[in-house]
C-alpha positions in Angstrom: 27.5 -45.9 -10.0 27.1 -47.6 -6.4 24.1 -48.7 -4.7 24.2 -46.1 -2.3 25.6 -43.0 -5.1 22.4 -43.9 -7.0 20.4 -43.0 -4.4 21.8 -40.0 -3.2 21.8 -38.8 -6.8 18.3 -39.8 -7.4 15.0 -38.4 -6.7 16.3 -37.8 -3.6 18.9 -35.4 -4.2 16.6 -32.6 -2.9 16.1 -31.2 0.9 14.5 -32.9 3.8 11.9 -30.2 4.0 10.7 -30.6 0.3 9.5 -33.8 1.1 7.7 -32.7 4.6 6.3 -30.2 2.7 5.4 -32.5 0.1 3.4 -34.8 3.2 1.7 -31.9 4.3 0.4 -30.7 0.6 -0.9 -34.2 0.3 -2.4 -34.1 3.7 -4.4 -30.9 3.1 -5.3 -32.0 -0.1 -3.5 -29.8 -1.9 -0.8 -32.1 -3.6 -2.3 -32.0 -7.2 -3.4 -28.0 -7.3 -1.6 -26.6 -10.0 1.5 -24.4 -9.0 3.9 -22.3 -11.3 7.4 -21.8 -9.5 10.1 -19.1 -11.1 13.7 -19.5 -10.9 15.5 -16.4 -10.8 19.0 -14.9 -9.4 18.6 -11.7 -7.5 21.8 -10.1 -8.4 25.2 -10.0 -10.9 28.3 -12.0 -9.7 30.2 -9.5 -8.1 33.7 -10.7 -7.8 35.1 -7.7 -5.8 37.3 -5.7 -7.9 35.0 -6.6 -10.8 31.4 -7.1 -11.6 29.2 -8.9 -14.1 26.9 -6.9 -15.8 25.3 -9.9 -17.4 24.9 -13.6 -17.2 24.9 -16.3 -19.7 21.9 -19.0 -19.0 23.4 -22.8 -18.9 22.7 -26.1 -17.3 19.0 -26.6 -18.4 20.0 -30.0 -20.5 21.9 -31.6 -17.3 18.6 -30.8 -15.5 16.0 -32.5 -17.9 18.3 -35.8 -18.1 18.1 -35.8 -14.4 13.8 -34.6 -14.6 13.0 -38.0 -16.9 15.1 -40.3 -14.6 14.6 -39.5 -11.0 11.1 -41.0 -9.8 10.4 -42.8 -6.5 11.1 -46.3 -6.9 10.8 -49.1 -4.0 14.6 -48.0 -2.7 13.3 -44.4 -2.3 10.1 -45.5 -0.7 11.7 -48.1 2.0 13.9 -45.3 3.1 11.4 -42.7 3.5 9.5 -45.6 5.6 12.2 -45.8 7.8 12.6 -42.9 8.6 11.2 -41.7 11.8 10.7 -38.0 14.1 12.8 -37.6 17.4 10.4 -39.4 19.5 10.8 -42.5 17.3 7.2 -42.2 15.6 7.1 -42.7 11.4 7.8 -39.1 9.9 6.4 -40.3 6.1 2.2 -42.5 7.0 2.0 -45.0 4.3 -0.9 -43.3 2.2 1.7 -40.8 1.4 4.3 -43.1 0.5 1.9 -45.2 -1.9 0.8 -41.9 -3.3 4.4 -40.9 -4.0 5.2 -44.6 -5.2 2.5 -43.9 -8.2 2.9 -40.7 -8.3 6.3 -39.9 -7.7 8.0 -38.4 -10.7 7.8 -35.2 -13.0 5.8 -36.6 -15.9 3.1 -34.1 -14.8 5.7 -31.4 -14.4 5.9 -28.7 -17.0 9.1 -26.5 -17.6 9.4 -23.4 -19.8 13.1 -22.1 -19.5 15.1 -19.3 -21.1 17.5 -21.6 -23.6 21.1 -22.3 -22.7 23.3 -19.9 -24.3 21.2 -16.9 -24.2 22.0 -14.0 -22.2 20.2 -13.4 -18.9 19.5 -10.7 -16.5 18.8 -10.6 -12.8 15.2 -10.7 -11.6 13.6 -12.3 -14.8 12.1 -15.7 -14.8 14.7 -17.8 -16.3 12.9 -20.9 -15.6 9.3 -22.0 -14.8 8.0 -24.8 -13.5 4.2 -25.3 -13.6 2.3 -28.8 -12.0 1.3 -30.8 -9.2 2.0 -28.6 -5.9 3.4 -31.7 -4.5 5.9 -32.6 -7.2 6.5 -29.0 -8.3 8.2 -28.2 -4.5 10.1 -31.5 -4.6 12.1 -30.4 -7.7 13.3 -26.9 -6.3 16.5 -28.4 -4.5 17.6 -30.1 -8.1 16.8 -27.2 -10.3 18.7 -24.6 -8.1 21.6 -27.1 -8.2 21.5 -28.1 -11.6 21.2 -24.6 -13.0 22.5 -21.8 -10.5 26.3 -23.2 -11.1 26.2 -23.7 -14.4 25.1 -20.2 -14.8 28.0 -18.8 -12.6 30.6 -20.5 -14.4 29.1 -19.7 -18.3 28.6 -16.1 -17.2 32.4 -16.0 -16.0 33.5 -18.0 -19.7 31.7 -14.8 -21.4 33.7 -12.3 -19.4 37.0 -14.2 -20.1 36.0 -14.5 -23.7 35.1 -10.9 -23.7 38.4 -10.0 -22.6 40.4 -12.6 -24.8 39.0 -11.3 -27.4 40.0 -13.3 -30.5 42.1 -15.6 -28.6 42.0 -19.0 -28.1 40.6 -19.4 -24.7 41.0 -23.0 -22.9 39.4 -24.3 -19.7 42.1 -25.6 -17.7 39.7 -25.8 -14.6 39.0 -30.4 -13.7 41.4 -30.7 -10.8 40.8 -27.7 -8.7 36.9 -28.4 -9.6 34.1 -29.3 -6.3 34.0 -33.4 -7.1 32.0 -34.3 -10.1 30.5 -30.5 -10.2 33.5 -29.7 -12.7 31.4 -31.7 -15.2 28.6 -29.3 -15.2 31.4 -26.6 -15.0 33.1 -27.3 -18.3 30.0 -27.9 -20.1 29.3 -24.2 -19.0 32.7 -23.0 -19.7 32.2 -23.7 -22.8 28.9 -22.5 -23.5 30.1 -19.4 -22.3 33.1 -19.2 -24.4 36.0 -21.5 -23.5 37.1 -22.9 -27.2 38.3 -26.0 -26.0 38.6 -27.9 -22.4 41.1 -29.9 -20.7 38.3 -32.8 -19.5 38.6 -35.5 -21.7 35.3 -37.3 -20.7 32.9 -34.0 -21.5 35.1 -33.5 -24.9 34.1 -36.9 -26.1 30.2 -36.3 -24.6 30.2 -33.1 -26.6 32.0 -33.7 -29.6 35.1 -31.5 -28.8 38.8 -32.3 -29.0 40.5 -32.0 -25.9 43.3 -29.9 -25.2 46.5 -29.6 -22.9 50.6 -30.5 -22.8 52.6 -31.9 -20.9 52.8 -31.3 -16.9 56.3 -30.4 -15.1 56.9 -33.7 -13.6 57.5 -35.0 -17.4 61.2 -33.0 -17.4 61.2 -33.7 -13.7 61.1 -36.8 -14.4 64.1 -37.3 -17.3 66.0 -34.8 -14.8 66.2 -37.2 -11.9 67.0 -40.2 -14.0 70.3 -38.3 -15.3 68.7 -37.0 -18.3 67.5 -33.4 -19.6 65.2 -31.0 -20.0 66.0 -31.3 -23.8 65.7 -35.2 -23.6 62.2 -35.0 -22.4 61.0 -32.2 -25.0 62.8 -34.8 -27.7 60.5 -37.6 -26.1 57.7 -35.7 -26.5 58.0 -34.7 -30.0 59.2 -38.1 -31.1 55.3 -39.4 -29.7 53.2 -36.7 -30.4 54.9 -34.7 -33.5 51.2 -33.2 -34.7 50.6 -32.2 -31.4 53.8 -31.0 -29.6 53.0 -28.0 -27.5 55.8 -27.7 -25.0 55.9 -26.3 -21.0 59.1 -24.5 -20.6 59.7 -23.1 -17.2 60.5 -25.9 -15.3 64.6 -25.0 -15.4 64.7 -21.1 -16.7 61.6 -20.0 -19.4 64.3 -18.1 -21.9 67.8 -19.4 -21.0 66.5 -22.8 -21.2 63.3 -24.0 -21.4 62.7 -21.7 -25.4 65.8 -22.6 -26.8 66.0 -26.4 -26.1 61.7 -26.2 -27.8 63.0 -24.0 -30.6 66.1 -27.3 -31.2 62.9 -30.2 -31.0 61.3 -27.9 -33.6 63.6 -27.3 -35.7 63.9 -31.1 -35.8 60.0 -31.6 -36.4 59.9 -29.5 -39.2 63.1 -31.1 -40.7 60.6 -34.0 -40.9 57.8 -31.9 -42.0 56.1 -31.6 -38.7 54.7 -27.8 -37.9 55.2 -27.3 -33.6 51.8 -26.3 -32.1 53.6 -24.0 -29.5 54.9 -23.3 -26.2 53.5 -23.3 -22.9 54.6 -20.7 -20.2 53.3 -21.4 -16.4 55.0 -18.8 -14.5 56.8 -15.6 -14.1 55.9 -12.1 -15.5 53.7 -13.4 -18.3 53.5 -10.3 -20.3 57.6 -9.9 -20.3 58.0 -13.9 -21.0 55.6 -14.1 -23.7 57.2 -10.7 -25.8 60.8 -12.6 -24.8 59.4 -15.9 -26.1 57.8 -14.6 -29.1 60.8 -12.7 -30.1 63.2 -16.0 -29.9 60.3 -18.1 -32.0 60.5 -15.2 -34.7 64.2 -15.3 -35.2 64.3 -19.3 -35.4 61.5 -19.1 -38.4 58.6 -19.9 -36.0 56.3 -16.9 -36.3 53.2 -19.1 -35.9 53.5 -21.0 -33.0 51.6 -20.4 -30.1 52.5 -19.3 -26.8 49.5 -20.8 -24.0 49.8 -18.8 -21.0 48.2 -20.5 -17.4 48.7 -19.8 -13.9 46.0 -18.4 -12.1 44.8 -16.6 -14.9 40.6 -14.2 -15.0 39.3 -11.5 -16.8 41.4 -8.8 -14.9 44.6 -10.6 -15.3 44.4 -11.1 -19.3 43.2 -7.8 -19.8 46.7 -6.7 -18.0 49.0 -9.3 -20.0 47.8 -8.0 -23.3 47.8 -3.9 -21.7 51.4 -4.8 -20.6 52.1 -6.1 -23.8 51.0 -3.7 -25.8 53.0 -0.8 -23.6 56.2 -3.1 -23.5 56.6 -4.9 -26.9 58.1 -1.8 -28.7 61.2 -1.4 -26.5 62.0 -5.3 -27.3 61.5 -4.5 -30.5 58.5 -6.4 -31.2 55.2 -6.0 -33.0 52.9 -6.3 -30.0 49.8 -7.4 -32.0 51.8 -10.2 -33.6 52.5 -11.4 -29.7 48.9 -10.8 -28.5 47.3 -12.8 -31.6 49.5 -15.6 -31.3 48.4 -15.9 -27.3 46.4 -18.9 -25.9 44.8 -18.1 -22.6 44.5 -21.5 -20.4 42.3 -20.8 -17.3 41.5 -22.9 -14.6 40.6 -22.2 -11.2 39.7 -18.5 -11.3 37.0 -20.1 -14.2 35.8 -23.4 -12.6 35.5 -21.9 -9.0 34.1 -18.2 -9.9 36.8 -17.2 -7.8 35.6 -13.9 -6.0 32.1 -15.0 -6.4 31.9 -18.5 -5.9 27.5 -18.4 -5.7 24.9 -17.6 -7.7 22.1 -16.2 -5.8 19.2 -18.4 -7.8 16.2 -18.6 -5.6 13.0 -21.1 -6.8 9.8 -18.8 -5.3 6.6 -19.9 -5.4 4.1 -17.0 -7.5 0.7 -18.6 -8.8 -1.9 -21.8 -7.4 -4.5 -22.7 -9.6 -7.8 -22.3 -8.8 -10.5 -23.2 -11.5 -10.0 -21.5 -14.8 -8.3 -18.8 -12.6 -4.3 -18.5 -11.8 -4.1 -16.8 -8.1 -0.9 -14.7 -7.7 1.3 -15.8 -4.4 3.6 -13.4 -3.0 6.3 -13.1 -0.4 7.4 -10.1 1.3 10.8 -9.0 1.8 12.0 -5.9 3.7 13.5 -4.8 0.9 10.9 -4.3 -2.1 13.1 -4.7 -4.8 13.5 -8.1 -3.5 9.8 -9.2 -3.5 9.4 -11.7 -6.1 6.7 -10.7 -9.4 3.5 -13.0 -8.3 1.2 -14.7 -11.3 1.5 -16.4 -14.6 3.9 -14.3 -15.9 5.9 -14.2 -19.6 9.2 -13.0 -20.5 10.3 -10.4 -23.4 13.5 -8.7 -24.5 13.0 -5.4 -26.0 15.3 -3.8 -28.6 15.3 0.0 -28.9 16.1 2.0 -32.5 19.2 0.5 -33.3 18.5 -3.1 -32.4 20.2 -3.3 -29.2 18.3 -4.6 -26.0 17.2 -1.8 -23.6 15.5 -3.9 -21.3 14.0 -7.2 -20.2 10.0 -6.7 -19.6 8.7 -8.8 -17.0 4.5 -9.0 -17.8 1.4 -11.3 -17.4 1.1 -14.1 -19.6 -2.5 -12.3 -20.9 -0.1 -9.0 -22.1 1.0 -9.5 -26.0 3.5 -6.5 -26.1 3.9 -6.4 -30.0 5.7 -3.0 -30.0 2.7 -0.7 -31.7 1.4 0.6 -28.9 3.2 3.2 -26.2 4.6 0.5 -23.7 5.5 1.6 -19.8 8.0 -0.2 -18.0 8.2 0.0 -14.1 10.7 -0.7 -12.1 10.3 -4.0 -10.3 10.7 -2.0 -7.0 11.0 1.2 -6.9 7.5 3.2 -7.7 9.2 6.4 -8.7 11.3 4.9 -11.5 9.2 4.0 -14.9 9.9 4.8 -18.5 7.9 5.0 -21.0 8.4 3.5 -25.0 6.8 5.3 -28.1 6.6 2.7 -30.9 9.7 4.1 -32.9 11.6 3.8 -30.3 10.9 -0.4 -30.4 12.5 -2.6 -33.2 11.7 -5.3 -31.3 9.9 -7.1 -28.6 11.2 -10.7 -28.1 9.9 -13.4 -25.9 12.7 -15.4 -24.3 10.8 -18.1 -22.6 10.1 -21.1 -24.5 8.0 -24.8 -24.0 11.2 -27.5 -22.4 8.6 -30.2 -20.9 4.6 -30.4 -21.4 3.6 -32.6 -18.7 7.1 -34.5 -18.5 7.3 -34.3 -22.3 9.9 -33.5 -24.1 9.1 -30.7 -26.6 12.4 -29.0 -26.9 14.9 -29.6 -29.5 18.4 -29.6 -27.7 20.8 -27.6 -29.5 24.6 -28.2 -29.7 27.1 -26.2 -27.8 28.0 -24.4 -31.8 24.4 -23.2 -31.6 24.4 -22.1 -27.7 27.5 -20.1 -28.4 25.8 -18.6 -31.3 23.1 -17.3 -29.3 25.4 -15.9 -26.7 27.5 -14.1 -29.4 24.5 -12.5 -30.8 23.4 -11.4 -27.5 26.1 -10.4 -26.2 26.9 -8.1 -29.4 23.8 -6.4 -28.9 24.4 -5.7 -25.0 25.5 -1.4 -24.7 28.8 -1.5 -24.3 28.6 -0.7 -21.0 26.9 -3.2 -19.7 29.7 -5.6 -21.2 32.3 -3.7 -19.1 34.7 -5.4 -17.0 34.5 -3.3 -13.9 31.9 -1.1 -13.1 28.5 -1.8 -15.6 26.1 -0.2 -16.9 23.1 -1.3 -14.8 21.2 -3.3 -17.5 16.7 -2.4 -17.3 14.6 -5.3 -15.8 11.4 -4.0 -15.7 8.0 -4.9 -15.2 4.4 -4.0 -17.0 2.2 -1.1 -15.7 -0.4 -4.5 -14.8 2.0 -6.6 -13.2 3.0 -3.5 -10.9 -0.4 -2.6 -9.9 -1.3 -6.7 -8.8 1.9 -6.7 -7.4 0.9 -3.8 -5.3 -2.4 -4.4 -4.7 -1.4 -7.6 -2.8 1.3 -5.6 -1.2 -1.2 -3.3 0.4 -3.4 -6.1 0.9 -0.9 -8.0 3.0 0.8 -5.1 5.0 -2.6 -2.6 5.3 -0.6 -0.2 3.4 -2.8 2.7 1.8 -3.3 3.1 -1.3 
């Protein structure tokens, strides 16, 4: 990395008005009070036609490698000093600067976090971030970079997983990614349920082998210099005969492209080679792939796979396999044996969230320490249901009867819900919606948020993308139904306790004069 990429990327990758705010802590001698900060998104993705009804937490690893590098070192510190207002006077005084110089890192920052994999639900503290004041505002920029995208695009792997079903499901996604931000956006993917990524560099990172054929401009290629379509799938199979997957639409899918990869495989398994597949990039992709699927079946390959791409969501492979499934009979074809031979390669719609290209993750300030005593901040919004929850809060999942989660109770870190006493749930903004749970109507009560750093220790074992997945399939499996739907969700229960609601309030009233 260059001189200059190092420090952009650094402790400075944050927002000019973090670090003013930062001067004016320390000048008011506020810099070291305690703070707790939550990170939260207000709302689903909501991609138009379609909306989340959940989202799948992701990124928090990314951010703690960043967290026990970034500090302000004498690079940092001579460009602050430098830097001066628009009348030319010094916007950073030295005492600050030597301050941050000594003090100028996160090993006083603590960080509890919803793990990575799990999934998450609007308006609950997914993260929080307790320490210095000072410190504590300085990391919001970071955090909300580090974690809002990786959310979007791991919530958006979980739809497309959800409607690929038992398909493979690639991420095709590197070169239509923002810069080095498709990174991050494959390590989400496939947290959230891609099987396998295009990106060599984050397959080798993660342990994963990466996936992909051949582009067009290979036959474009043997076409110009006199030579055919054929010639270049021969080439191809004669180099990689373990791993020949072949793209056949660059003439005509069925009159040329199929038949000339059902010839090269014919040849590989005359030399006892077993053809991975073919790839199909365009056209009606339902039609091609029952077409394709029927000319692999009568040449004795029942088993290869056919990878469809081309701008390819959630929406779109839920048609293919409805299109299928209505079409494959007049072809005379079994249209399960099509849809379970199907790879789904996505790439843009995935890496972009396209229709919903932001998550709306917002860092808000909601305790100070004072003493023994943790003093609830709040901000006001016009809306209620978007004021943030003040205090030193905890998070819990409740499971009703059958085990599946009902809701996600917001309370104070002094509430233990344990599920033997009646429990009443508000909702966060409304004061004439609350519900109320006997005991048997609670299997469960789960908290979700769990020790990361302890005063810019590590304390958190980092678990594998196998075990993130694992928690996402079990969450996800005990998500209603209808808040797994594709369009249209069940709106899943955030609520808050019957305590939290009345301090909430209280400073409410207190605040806007409000009665009582």
């Amino acid at each position: 990395m260059t001189h200059s990429r190092r420090l952009a990327e650094g402790i400075l990758f944050t927002d000019q008005y973090q670090l003013t705010m930062a001067q004016l802590y320390f000048r008011m001698g506020l810099h070291e009070r305690e703070s707790q900060f939550d990170h939260f998104f207000r709302s689903y993705p909501d991609y138009g036609a379609h909306q989340a009804g959940f989202c799948v937490n992701a990124g928090l690893e990314w951010l703690i490698d960043w967290m026990q590098e970034a500090r302000f070192g004498d690079e940092e510190i001579g460009y602050l000093r430098g830097m001066t207002s628009r009348t030319g006077m010094r916007l950073f005084a030295d005492d600050f600067l030597a301050w941050l110089r000594s003090n100028g890192d996160f090993s006083g920052i603590s960080l509890a976090a919803v793990p990575e994999g799990r999934v998450v639900h609007a308006n609950t503290p997914l993260t929080v971030v307790r320490g210095p004041l000072a410190m504590a505002q300085i990391l919001e920029t970071s955090l909300l970079n580090h974690l809002n995208y990786p959310i979007l695009i791991a919530s958006k792997a979980a739809r497309l997983r959800e409607s690929a079903n038992g398909s493979v499901f690639l991420e095709f996604g590197i070169r239509r990614a923002h810069e080095r931000g498709g990174n991050a956006g494959t390590r989400a993917a496939l947290i959230g349920g891609a099987d396998f990524t295009s990106n060599a560099g984050v397959s080798h990172l993660l342990g994963f082998p990466p996936k992909g054929t051949h582009a067009h401009a290979l036959v474009q290629a043997f076409l110009a210099l006199g030579m055919s379509e054929y010639d270049a799938f021969k080439a191809y199979a004669d180099v990689y005969p373990d791993e020949c997957l072949l793209l056949v639409d660059t003439i005509n899918t069925l009159e040329s492209g199929v038949p000339n990869a059902i010839r090269v495989f014919e040849g590989l398994r005359a030399a006892g080679y077993d053809p991975v597949g073919v790839r199909l990039d365009s056209g009606d992709l339902a039609y091609l792939s029952i077409q394709t699927a029927k000319l692999l079946d009568a040449a004795g390959f029942p088993h290869a796979s056919i990878v469809l791409s081309n701008n390819l969501d959630e929406l779109v492979i839920w048609q293919i396999a409805t299109q299928i499934n209505a079409e494959a009979k007049r072809y005379g074809v079994d249209a399960d044996s099509v849809i379970r031979r199907l790879v789904y390669g996505v790439g843009t719609r995935l890496i972009t969230s396209e229709g919903d290209s932001s998550l709306g993750g917002v860092y808000k300030l909601v305790a100070v320490r004072e003493g023994d005593e943790w003093k609830p901040a709040i901000k006001l919004s016009e809306a209620r249901e978007k004021t943030p929850n003040p205090g030193h809060k905890e998070l819990y999942r409740i499971y009703d009867e059958r085990g599946q989660a009902t809701a996600d109770l917001v309370a104070l870190s002094d509430e233990k819900p344990d599920g033997t006493q009646r429990l009443v749930l508000r909702h966060p903004g409304t004061r004439t919606k609350w519900r109320a749970l006997e005991p048997r109507q609670i299997s469960q009560i789960e908290p979700l948020l769990t020790d990361v750093l302890v005063e810019g220790r590590l304390v958190y074992d980092r678990p594998d993308i196998a075990a993130m997945r694992a928690l996402r399939i079990a969450d996800v499996e005990r998500l209603d139904p209808g808040v797994r739907r594709l369009i249209n969700p069940h709106v899943y229960h955030v609520s808050i306790s019957q305590k939290l609601w009345d301090v909430k309030e209280g400073l409410i009233r207190q605040l806007t004069g409000e009665a009582g």
